[in-house]
C-alpha positions in Angstrom: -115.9 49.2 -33.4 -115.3 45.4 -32.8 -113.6 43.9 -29.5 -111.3 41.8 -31.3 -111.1 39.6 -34.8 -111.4 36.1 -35.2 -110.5 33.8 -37.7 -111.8 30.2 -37.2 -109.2 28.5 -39.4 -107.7 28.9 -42.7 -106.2 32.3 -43.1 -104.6 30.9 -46.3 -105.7 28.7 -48.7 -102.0 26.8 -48.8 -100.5 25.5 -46.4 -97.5 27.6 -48.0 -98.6 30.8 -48.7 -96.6 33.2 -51.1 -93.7 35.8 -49.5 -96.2 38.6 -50.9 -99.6 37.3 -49.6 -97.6 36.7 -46.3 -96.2 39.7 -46.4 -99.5 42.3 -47.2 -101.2 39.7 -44.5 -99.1 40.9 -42.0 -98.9 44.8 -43.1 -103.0 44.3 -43.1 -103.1 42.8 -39.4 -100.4 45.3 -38.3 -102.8 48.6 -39.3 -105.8 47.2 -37.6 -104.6 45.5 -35.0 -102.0 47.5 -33.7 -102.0 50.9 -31.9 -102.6 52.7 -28.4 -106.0 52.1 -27.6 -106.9 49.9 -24.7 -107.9 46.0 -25.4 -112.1 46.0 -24.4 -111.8 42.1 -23.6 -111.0 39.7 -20.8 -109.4 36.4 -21.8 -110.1 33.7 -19.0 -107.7 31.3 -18.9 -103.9 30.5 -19.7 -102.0 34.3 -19.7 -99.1 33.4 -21.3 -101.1 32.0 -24.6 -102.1 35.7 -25.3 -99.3 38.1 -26.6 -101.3 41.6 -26.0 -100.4 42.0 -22.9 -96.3 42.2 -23.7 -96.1 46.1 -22.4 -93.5 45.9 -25.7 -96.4 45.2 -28.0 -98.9 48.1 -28.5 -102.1 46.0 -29.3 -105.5 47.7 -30.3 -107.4 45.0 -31.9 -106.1 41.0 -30.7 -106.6 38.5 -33.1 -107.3 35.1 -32.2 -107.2 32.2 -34.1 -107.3 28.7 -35.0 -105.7 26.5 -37.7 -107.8 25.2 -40.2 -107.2 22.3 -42.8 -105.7 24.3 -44.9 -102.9 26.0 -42.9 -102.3 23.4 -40.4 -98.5 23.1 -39.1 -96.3 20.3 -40.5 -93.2 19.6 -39.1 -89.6 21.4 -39.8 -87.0 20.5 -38.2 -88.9 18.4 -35.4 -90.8 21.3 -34.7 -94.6 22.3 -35.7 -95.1 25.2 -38.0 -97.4 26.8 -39.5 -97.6 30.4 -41.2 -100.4 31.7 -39.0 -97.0 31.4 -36.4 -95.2 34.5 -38.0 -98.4 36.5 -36.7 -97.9 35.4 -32.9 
C-alpha cells in the first residue's frame, strides 16, 4: 500500500468548486486517508507545516499537496484562500 498521496496541483478544475464536489472530495480523502495505522514517512523540514502529527487527528495516509493554476488562492477578506485549505 502507498506511503502517502500526492497531488501536484489542481485538485479542481475551478477555482470554485461546487458544495457537492467539495463535499464527496473530502468524504473520499477522509476514508483513505484517515485511520489508526502508523504514518511510514519522515518529512524533513518545517514540523508545524504537516498536520498528521496533531495526536487529535488519526492520519493513515497524509496527503500533500500543491496548488495548481487552477485552484490557486485569491484573496477574501485580505486573506489567501483556496479550497485545497478546507483539506488542511
Amino acid at each position: 500500500s502507498p506511503s502517502t498521496w500526492t497531488c501536484a496541483g489542481d485538485l479542481f478544475h475551478e477555482n470554485r468548486p461546487s458544495r457537492r464536489t467539495l463535499y464527496k472530495t473530502m468524504e473520499i480523502l477522509r476514508r483513505y486517508s484517515m485511520g489508526q495505522d502508523p504514518v511510514q514517512v519522515q518529512v524533513l523540514g518545517d514540523p508545524n507545516a504537516i498536520n498528521y502529527l496533531n495526536p487529535n487527528i488519526s492520519v493513515d495516509l497524509p496527503v500533500f499537496s500543491i496548488h495548481g493554476n487552477h485552484d490557486d488562492p485569491t484573496r477574501d477578506g485580505g486573506e489567501l484562500l483556496a479550497a485545497l485549505d478546507l483539506l488542511d
